[in-house]
C-alpha positions in Angstrom: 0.0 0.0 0.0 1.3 3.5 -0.7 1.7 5.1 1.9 -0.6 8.0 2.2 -0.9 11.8 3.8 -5.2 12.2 4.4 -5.7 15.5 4.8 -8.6 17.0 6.4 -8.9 21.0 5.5 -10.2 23.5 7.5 -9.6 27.5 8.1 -10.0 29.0 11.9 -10.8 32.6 10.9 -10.3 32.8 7.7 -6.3 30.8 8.0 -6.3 27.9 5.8 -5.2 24.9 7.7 -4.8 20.8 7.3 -4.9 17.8 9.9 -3.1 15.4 8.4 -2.4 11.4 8.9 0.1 9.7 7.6 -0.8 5.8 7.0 1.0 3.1 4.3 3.6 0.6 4.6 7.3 1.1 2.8 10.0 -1.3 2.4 13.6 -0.7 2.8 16.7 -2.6 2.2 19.3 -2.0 4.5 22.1 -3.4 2.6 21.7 -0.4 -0.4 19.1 1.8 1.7 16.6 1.4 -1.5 12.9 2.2 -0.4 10.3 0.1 -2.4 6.3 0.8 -1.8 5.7 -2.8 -2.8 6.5 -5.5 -1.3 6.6 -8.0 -4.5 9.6 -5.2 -5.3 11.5 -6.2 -2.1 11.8 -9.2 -2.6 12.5 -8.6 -5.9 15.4 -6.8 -4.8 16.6 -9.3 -1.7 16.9 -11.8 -4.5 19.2 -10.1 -6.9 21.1 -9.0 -4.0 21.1 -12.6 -2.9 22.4 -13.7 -6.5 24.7 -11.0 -6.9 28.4 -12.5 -6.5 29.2 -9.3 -4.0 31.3 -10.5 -0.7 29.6 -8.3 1.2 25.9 -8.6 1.4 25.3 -8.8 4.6 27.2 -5.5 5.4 24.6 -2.0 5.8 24.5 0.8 4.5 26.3 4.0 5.6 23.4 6.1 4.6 20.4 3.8 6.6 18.2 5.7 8.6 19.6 5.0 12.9 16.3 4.5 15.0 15.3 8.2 16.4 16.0 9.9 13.4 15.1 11.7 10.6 13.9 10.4 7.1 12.7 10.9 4.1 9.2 9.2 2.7 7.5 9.4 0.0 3.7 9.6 0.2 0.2 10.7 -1.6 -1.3 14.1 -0.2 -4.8 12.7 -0.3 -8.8 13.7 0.7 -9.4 12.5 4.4 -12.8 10.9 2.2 -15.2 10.6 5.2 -14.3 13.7 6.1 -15.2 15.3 2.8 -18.8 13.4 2.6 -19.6 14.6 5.9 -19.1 17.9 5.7 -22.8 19.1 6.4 -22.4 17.4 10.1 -18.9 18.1 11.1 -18.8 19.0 14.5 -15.8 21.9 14.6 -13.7 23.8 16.7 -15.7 27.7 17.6 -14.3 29.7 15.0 -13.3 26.7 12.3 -15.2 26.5 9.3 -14.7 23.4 6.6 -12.3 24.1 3.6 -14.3 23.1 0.8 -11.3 22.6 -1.3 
């Protein structure tokens, strides 16, 4: 699944504004830190790597991400859907008012 950004839109006096999600699955490989958004392309990947005649597969990259800090992902900037089709009803800060982008 790609991972995605839903975005609900709103403006608080007249300030445009988003809440936003972020939701998906990515795949990396740590021995080239190659991100795939499939996972059929992972293992695609592991097996060439596997083939590949290189001595050093099992070493990682210098450039993977180290846990606590930053990356970069790509995503979709999406609707938040049920969001949009219940506009009407939406129940809303004082002072917010629905973005009808």
């Amino acid at each position: 699944m790609l991972p995605l950004i839903q975005a609900k839109f709103r403006k608080r006096r007249g300030v445009p504004y988003a809440i936003e999600q972020l939701s998906g699955v990515q795949y990396r490989c740590r021995h080239c830190n190659t991100v795939f958004l499939r996972e059929k392309e992972m293992d695609a990947h592991l097996e060439h790597v596997l083939r590949s005649k290189e001595k050093s597969k099992s070493r990682l990259s210098k450039e993977v991400p180290e846990l606590s800090s930053t990356t970069d992902v790509r995503v979709l900037y999406t609707y938040f859907l049920p969001d949009r089709l219940k506009r009407p009803w939406l129940k809303l800060k004082k002072g917010d008012v629905y973005d009808g982008i």
